[in-house]
N, CA, C and O atoms as a printed pandas DataFrame, in Angstrom:
     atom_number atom_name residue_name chain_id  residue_number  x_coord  y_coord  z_coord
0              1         N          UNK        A               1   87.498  120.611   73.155
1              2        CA          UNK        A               1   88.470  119.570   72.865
2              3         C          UNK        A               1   88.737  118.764   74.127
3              4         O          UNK        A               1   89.035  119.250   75.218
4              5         N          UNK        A               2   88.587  117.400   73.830
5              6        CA          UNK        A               2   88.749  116.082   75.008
6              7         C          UNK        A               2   90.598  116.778   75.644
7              8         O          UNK        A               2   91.298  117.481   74.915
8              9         N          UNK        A               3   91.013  116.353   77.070
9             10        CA          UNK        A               3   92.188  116.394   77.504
10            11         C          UNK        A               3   92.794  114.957   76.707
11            12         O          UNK        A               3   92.115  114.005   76.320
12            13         N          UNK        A               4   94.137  115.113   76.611
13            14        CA          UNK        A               4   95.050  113.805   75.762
14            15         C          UNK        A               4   95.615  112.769   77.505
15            16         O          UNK        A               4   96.666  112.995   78.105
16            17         N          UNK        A               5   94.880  112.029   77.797
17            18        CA          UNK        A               5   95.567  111.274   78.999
18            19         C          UNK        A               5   97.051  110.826   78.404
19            20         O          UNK        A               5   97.362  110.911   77.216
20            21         N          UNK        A               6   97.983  110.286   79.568
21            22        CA          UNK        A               6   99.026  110.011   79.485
22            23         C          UNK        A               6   98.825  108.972   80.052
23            24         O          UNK        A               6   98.813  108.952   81.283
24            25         N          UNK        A               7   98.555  107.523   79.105
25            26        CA          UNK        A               7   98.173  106.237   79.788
26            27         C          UNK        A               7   99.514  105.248   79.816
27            28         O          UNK        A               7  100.466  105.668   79.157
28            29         N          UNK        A               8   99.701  103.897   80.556
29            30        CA          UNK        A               8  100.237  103.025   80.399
30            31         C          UNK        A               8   99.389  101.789   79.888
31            32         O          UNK        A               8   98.214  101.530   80.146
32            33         N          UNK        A               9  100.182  101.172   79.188
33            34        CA          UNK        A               9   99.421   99.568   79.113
34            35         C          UNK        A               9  100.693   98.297   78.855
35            36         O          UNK        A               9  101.830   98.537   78.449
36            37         N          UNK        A              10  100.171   96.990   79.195
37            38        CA          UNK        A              10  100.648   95.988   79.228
38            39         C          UNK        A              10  100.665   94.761   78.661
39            40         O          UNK        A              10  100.182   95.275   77.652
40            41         N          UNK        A              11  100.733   93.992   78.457
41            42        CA          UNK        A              11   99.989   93.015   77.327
42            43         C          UNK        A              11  100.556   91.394   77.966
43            44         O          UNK        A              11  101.658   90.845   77.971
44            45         N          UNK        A              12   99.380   91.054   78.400
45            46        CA          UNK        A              12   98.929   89.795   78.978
46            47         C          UNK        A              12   99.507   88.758   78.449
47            48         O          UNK        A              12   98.958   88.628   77.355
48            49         N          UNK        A              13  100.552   87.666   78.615
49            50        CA          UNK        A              13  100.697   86.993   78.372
50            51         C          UNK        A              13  100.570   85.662   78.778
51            52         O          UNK        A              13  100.752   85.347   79.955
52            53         N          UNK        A              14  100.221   84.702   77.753
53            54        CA          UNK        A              14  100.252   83.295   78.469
54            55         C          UNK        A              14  101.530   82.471   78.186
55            56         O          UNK        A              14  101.665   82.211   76.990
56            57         N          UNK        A              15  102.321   82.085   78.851
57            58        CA          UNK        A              15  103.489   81.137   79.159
58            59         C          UNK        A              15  103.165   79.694   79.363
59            60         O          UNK        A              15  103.444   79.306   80.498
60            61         N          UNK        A              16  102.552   78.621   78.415
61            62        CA          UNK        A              16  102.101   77.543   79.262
62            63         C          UNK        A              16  103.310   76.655   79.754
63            64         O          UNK        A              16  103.171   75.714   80.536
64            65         N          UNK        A              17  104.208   76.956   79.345
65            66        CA          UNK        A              17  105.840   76.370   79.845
66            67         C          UNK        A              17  106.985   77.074   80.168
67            68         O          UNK        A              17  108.044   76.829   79.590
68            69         N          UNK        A              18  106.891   77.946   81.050
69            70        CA          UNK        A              18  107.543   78.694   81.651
70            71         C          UNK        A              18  109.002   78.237   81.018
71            72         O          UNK        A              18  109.631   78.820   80.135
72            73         N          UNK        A              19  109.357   77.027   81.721
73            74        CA          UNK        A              19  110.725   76.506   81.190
74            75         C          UNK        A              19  111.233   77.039   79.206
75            76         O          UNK        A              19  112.329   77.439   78.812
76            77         N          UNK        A              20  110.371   76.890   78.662
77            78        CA          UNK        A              20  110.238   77.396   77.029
78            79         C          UNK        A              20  110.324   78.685   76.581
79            80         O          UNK        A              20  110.768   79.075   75.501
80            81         N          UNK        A              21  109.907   79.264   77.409
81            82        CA          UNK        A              21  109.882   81.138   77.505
82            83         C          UNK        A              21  108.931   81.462   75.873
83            84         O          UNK        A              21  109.129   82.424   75.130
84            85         N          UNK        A              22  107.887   80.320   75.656
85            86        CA          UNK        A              22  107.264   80.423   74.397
86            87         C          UNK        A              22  105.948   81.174   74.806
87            88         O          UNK        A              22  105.531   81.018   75.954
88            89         N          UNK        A              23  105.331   81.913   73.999
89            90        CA          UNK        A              23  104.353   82.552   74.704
90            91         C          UNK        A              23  103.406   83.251   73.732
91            92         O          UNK        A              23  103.893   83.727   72.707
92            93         N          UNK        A              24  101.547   83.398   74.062
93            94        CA          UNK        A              24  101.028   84.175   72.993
94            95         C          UNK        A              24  100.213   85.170   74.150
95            96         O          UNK        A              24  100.128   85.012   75.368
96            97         N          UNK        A              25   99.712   86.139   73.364
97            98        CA          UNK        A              25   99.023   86.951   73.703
98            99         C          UNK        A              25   97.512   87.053   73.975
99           100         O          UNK        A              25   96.706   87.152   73.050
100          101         N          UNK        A              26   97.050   87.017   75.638
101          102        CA          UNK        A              26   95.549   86.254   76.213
102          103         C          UNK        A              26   94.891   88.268   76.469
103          104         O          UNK        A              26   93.679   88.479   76.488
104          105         N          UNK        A              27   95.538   89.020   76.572
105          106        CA          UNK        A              27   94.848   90.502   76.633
106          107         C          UNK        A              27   95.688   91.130   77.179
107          108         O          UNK        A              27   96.885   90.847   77.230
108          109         N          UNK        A              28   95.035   92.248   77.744
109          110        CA          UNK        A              28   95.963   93.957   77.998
110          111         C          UNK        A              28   95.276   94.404   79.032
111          112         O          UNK        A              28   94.115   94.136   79.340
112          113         N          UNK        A              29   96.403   95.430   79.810
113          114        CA          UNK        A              29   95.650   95.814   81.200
114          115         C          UNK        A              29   95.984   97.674   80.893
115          116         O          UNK        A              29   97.154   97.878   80.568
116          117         N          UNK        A              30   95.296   98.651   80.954
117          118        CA          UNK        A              30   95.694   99.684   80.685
118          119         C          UNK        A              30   95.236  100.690   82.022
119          120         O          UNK        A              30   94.203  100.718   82.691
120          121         N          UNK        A              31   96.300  101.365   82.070
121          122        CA          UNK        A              31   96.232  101.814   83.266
122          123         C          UNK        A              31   96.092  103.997   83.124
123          124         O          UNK        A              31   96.468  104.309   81.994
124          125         N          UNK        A              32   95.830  104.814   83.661
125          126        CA          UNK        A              32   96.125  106.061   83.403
126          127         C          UNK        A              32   95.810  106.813   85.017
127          128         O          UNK        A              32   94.711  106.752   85.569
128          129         N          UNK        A              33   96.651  107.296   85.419
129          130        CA          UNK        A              33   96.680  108.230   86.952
130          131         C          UNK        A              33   95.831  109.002   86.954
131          132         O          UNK        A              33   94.827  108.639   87.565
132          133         N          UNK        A              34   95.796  110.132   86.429
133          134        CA          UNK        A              34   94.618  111.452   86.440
134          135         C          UNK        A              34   93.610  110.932   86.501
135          136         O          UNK        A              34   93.248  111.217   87.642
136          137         N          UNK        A              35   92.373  109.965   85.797
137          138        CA          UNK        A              35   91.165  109.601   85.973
138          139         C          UNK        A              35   91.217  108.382   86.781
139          140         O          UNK        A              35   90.161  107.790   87.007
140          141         N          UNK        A              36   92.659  107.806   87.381
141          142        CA          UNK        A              36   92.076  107.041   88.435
142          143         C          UNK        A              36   91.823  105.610   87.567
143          144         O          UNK        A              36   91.307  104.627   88.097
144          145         N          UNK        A              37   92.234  105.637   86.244
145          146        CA          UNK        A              37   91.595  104.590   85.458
146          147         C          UNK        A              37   92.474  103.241   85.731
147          148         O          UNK        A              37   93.363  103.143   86.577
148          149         N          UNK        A              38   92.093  102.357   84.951
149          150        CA          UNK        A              38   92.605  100.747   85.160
150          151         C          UNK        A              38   91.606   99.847   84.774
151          152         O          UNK        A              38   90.617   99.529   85.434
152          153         N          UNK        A              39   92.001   99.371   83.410
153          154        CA          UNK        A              39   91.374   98.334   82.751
154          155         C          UNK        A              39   91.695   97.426   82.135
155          156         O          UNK        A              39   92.800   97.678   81.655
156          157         N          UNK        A              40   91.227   96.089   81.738
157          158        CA          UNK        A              40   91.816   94.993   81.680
158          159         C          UNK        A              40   90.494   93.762   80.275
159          160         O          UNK        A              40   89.325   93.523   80.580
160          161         N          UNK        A              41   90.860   93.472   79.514
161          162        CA          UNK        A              41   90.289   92.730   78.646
162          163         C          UNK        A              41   91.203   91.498   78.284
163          164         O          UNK        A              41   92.392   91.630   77.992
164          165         N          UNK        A              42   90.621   90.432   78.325
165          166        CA          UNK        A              42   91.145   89.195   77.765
166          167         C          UNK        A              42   90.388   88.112   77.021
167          168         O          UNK        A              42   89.172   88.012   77.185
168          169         N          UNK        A              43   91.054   87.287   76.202
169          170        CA          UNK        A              43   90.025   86.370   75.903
170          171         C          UNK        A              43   91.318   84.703   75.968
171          172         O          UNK        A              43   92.547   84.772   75.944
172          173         N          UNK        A              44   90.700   83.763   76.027
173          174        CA          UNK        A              44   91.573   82.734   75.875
174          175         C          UNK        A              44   91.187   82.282   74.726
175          176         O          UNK        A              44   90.025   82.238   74.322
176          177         N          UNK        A              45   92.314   81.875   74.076
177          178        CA          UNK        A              45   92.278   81.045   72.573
178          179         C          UNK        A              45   92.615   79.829   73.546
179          180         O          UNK        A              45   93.589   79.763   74.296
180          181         N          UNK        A              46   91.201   78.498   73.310
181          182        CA          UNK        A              46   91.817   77.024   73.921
182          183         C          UNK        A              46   91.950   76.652   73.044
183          184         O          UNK        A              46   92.284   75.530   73.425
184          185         N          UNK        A              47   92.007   76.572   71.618
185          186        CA          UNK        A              47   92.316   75.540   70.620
186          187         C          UNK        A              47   93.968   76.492   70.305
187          188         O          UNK        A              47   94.630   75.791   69.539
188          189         N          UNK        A              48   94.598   77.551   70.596
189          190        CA          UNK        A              48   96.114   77.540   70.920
190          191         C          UNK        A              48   96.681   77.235   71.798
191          192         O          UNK        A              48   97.808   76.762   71.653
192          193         N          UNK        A              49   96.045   77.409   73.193
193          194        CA          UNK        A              49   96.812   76.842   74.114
194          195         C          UNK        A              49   96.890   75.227   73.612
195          196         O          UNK        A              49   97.912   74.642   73.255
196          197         N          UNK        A              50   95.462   74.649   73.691
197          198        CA          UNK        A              50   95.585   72.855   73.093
198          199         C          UNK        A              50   96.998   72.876   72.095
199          200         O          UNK        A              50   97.888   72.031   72.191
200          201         N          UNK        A              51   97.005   73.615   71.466
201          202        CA          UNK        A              51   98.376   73.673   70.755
202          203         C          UNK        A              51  100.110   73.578   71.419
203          204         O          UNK        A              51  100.947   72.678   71.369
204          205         N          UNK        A              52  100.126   74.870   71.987
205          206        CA          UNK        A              52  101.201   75.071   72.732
206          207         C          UNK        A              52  101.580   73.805   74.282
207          208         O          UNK        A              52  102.542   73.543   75.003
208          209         N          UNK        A              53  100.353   73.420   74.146
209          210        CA          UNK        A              53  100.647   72.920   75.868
210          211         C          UNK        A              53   99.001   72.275   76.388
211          212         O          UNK        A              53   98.284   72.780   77.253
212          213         N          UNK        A              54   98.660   70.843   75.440
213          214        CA          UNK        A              54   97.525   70.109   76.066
214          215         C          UNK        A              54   97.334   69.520   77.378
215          216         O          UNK        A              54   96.245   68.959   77.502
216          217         N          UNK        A              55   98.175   69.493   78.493
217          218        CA          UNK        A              55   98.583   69.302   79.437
218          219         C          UNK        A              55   98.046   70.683   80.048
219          220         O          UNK        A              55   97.891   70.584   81.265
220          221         N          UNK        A              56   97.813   71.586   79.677
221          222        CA          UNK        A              56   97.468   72.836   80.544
222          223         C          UNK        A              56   95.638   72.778   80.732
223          224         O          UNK        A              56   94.821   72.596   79.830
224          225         N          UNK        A              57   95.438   72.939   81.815
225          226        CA          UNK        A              57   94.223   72.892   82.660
226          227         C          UNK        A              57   93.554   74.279   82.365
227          228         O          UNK        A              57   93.776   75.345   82.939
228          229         N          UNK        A              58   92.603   73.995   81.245
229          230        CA          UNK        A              58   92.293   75.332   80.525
230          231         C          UNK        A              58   91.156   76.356   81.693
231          232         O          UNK        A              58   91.021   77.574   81.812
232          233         N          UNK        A              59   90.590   75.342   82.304
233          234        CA          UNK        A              59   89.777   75.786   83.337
234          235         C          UNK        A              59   90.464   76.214   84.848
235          236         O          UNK        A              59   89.788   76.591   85.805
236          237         N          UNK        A              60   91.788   76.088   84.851
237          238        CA          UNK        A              60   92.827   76.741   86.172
238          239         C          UNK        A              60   93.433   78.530   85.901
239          240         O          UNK        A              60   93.670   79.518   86.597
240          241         N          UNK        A              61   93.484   78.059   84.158
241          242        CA          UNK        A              61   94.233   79.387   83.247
242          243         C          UNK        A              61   93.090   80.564   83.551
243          244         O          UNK        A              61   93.405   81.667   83.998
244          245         N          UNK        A              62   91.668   80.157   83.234
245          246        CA          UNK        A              62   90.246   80.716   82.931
246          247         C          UNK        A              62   90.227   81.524   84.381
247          248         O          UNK        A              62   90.230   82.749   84.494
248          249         N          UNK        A              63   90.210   80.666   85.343
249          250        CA          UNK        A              63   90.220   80.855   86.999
250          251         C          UNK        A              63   91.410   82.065   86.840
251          252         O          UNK        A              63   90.994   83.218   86.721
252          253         N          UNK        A              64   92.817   81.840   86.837
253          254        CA          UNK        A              64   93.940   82.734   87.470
254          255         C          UNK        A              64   93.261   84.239   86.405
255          256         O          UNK        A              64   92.908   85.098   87.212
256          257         N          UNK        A              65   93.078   84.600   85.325
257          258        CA          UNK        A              65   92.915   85.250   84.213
258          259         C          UNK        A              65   91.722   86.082   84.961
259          260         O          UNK        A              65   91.943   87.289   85.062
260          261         N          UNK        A              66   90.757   85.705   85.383
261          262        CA          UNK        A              66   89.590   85.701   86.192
262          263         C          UNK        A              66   89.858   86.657   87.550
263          264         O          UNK        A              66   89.156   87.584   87.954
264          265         N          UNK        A              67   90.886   86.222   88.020
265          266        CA          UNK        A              67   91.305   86.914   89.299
266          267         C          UNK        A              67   91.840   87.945   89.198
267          268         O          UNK        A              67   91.746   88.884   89.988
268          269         N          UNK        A              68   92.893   87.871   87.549
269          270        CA          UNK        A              68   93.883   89.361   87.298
270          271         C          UNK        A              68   92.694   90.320   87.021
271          272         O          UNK        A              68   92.686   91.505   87.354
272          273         N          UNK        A              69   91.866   89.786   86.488
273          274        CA          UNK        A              69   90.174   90.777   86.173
274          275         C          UNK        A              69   89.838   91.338   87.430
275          276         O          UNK        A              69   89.664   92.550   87.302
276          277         N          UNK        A              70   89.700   91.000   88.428
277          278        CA          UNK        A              70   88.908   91.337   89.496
278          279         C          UNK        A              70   90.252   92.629   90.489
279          280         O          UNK        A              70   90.134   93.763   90.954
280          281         N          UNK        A              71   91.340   91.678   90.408
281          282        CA          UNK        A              71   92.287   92.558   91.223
282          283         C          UNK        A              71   92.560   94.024   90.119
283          284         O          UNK        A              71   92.819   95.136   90.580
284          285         N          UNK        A              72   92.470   93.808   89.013
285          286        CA          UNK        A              72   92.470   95.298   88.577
286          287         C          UNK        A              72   90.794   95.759   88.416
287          288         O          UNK        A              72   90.565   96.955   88.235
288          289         N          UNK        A              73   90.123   95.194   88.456
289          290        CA          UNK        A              73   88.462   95.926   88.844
290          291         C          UNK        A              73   88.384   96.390   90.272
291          292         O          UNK        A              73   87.395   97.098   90.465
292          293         N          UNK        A              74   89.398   96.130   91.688
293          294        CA          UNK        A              74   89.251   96.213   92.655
294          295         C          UNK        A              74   88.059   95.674   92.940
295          296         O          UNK        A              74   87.160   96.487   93.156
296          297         N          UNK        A              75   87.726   94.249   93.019
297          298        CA          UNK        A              75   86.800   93.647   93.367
298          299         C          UNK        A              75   86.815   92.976   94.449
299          300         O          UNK        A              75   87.964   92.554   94.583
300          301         N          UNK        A              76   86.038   92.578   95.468
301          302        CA          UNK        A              76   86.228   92.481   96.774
302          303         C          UNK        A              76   86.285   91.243   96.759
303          304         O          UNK        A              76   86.655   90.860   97.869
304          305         N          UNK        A              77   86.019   89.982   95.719
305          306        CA          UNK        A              77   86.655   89.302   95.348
306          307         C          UNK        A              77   88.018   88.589   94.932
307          308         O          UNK        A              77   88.374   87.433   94.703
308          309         N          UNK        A              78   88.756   90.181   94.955
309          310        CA          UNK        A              78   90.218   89.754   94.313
310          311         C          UNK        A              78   91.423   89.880   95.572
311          312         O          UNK        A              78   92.608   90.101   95.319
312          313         N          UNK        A              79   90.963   89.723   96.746
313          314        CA          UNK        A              79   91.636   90.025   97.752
314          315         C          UNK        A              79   92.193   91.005   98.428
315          316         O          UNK        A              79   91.543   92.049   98.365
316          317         N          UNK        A              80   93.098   91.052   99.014
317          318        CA          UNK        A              80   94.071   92.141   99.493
318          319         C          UNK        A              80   94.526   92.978   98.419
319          320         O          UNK        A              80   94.478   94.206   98.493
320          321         N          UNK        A              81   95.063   92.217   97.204
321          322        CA          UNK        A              81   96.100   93.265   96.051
322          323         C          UNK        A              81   94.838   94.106   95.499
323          324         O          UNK        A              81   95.022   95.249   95.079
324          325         N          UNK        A              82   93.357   93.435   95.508
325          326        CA          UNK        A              82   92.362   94.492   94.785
326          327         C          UNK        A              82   92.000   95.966   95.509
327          328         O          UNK        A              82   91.401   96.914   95.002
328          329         N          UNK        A              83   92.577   95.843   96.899
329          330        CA          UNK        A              83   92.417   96.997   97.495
330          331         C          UNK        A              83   93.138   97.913   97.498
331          332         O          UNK        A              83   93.143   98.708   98.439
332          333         N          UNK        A              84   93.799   98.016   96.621
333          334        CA          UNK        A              84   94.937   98.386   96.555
334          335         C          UNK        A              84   94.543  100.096   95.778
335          336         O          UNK        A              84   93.747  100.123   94.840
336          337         N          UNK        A              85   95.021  101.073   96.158
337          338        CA          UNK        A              85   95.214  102.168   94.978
338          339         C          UNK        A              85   95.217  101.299   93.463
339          340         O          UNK        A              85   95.525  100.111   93.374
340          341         N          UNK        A              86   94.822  102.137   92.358
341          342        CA          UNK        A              86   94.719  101.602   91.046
342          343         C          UNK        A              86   96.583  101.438   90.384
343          344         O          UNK        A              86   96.993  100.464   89.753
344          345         N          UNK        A              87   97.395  102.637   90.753
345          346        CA          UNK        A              87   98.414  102.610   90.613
346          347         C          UNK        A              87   99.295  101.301   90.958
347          348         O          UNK        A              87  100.080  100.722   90.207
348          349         N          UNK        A              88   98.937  100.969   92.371
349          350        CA          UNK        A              88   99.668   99.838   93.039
350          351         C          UNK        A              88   98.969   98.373   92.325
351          352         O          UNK        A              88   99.543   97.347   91.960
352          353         N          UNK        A              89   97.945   98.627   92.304
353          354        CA          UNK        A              89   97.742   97.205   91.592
354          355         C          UNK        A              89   98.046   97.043   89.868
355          356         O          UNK        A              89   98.463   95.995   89.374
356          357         N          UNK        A              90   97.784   98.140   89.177
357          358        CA          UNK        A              90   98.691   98.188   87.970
358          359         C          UNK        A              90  100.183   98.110   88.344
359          360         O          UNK        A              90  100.738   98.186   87.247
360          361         N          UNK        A              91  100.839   98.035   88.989
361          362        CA          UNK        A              91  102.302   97.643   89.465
362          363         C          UNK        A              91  102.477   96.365   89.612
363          364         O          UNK        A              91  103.389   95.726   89.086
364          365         N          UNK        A              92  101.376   95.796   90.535
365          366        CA          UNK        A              92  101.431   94.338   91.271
366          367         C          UNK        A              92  101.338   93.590   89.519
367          368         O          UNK        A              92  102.146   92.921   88.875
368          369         N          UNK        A              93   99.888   94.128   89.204
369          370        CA          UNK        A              93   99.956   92.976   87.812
370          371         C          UNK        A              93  100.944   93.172   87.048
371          372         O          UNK        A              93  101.101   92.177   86.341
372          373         N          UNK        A              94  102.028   94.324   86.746
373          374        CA          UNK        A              94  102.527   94.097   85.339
374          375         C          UNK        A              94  103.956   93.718   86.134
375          376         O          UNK        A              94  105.015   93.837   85.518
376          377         N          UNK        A              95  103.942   93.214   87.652
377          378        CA          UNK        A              95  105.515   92.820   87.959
378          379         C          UNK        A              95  106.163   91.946   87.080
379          380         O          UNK        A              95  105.503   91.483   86.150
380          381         N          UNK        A              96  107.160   91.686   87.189
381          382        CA          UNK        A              96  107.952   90.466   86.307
382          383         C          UNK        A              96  108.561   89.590   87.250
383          384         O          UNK        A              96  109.417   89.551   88.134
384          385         N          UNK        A              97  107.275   88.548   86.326
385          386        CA          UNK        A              97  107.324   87.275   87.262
386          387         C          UNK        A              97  107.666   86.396   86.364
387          388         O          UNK        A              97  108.015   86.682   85.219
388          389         N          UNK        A              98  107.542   84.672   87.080
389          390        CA          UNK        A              98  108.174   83.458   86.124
390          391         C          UNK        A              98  106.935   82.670   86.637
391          392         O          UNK        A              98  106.793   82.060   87.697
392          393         N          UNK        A              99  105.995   82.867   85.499
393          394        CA          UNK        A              99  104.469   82.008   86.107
394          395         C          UNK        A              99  103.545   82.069   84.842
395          396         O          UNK        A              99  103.604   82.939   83.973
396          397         N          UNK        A             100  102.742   81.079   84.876
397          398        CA          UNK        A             100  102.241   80.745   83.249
398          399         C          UNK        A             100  101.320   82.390   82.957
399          400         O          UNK        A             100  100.913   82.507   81.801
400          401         N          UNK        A             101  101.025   83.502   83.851
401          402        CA          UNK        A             101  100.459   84.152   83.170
402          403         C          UNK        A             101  101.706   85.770   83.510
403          404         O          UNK        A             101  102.127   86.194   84.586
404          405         N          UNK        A             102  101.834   86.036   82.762
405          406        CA          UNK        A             102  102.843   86.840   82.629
406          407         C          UNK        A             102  102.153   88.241   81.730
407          408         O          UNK        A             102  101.112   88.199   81.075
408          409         N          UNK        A             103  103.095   89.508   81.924
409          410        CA          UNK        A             103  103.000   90.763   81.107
410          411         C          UNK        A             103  104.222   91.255   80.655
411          412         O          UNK        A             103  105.267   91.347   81.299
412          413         N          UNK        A             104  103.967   91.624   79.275
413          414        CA          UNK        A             104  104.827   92.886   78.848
414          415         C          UNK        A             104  105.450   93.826   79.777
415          416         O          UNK        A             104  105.109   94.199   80.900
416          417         N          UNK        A             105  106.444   94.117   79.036
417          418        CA          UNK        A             105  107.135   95.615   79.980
418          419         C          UNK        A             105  106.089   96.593   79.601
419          420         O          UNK        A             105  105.603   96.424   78.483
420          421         N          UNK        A             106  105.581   97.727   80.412
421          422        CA          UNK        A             106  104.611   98.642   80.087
422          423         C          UNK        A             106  105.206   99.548   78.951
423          424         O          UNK        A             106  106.424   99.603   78.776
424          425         N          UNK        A             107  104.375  100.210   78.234
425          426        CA          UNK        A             107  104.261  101.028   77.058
426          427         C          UNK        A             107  103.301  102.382   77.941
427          428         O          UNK        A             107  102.517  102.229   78.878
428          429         N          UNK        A             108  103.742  103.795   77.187
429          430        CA          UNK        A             108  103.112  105.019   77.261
430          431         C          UNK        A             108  102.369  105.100   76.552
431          432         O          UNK        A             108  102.287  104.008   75.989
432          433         N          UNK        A             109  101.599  105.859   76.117
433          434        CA          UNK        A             109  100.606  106.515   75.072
434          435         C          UNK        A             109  100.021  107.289   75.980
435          436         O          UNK        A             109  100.041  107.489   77.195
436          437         N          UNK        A             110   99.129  107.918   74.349
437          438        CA          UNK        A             110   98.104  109.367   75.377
438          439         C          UNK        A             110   96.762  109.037   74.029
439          440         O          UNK        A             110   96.711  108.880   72.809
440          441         N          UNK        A             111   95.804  109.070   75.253
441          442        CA          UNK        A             111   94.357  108.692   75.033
442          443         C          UNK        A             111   93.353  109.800   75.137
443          444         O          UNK        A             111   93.489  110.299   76.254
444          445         N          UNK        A             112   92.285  110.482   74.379
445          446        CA          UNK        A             112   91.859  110.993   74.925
446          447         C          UNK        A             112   90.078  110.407   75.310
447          448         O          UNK        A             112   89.085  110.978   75.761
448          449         N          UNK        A             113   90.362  109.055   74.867
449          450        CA          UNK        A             113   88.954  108.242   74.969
450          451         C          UNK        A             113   89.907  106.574   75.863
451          452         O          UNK        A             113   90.382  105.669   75.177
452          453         N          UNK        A             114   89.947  106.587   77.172
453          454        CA          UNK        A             114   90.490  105.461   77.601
454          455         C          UNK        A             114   89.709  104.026   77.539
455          456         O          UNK        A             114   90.616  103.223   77.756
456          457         N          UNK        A             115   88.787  103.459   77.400
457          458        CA          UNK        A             115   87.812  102.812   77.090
458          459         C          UNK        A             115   88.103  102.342   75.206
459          460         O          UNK        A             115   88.406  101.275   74.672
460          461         N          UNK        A             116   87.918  103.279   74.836
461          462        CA          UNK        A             116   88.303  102.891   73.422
462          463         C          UNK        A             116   90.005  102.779   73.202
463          464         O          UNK        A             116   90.485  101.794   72.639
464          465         N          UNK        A             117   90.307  103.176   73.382
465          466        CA          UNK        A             117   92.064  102.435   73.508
466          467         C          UNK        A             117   92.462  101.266   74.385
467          468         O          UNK        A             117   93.529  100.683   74.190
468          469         N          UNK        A             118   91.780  100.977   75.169
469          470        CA          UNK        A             118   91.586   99.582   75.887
470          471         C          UNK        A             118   91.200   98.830   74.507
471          472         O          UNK        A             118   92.061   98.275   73.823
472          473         N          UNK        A             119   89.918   98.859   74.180
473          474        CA          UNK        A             119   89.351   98.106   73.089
474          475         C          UNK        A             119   90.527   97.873   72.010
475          476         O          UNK        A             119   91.165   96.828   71.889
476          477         N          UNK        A             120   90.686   99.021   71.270
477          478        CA          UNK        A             120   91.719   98.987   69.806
478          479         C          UNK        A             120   93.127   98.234   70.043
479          480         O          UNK        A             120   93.815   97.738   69.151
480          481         N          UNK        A             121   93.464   98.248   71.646
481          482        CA          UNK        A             121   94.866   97.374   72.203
482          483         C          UNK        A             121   94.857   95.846   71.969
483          484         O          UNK        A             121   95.589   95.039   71.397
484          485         N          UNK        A             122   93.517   95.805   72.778
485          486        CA          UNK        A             122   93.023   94.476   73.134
486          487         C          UNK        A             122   92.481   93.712   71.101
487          488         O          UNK        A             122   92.495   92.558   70.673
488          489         N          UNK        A             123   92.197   94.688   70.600
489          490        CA          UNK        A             123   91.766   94.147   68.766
490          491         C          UNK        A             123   93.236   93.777   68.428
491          492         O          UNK        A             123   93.544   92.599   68.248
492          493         N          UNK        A             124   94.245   94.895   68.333
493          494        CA          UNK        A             124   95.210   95.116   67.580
494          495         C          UNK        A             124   96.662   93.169   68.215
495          496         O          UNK        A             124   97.175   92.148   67.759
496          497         N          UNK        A             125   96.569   93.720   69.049
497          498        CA          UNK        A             125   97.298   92.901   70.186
498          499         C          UNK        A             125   96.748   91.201   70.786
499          500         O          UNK        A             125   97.429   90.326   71.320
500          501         N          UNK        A             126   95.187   91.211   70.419
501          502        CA          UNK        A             126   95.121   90.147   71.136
502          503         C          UNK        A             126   94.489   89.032   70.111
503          504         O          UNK        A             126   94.587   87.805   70.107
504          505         N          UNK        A             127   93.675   90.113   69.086
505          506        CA          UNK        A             127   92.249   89.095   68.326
506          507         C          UNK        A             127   93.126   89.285   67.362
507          508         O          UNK        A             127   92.917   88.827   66.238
């Protein structure tokens, strides 16, 4: 029998008007201590953002979205915060900030396949 992880996850939000506090859901970052894990899936809907906010620079959103990818891949690309322990940078991304890409307050669960609960988050939550 698989061990049951004790994971966190978060859920990606896009804010294209901060001032509006209106907002949909671009993916999920899931995090779990014991395996060291930390993962992150997104997709952009541009024909909702074109909705919410045509004025938004779909190719700046693509870029910042791009970077939250890399700083939780610890990619040597993603700067200083990607070097981070997996813990600390699952902290850094799910802070609460006032900026067009924003997260959920974190949620618990227990996984015993982390990869596939990334996936079913990212179905349930995003598509």
């Amino acid at each position: 029998m698989h061990d049951k992880h004790l994971y966190e996850y978060a859920v990606i939000r896009l804010v294209p008007q901060v001032e509006r506090e209106e907002f949909f859901n671009v993916g999920v970052v899931v995090y779990c201590k014991r395996p060291r894990f930390i993962g992150m899936r997104f997709q952009l809907d541009t024909k909702k953002l074109e909705a919410f906010c045509p004025e938004l620079d779909v190719e700046q959103v693509t870029k910042n979205l791009e970077a939250f990818k890399a700083i939780c891949a610890g990619a040597k690309n993603g700067g200083p915060i990607a070097q981070l322990e997996p813990a600390e940078r699952f902290r850094w991304l799910t802070a609460t900030r006032s900026s067009v890409i924003q997260t959920s307050k974190t949620h618990p669960g227990f996984s015993e396949d982390l990869e596939a609960t990334l996936e079913g988050l990212f179905e349930d939550l995003v598509l």
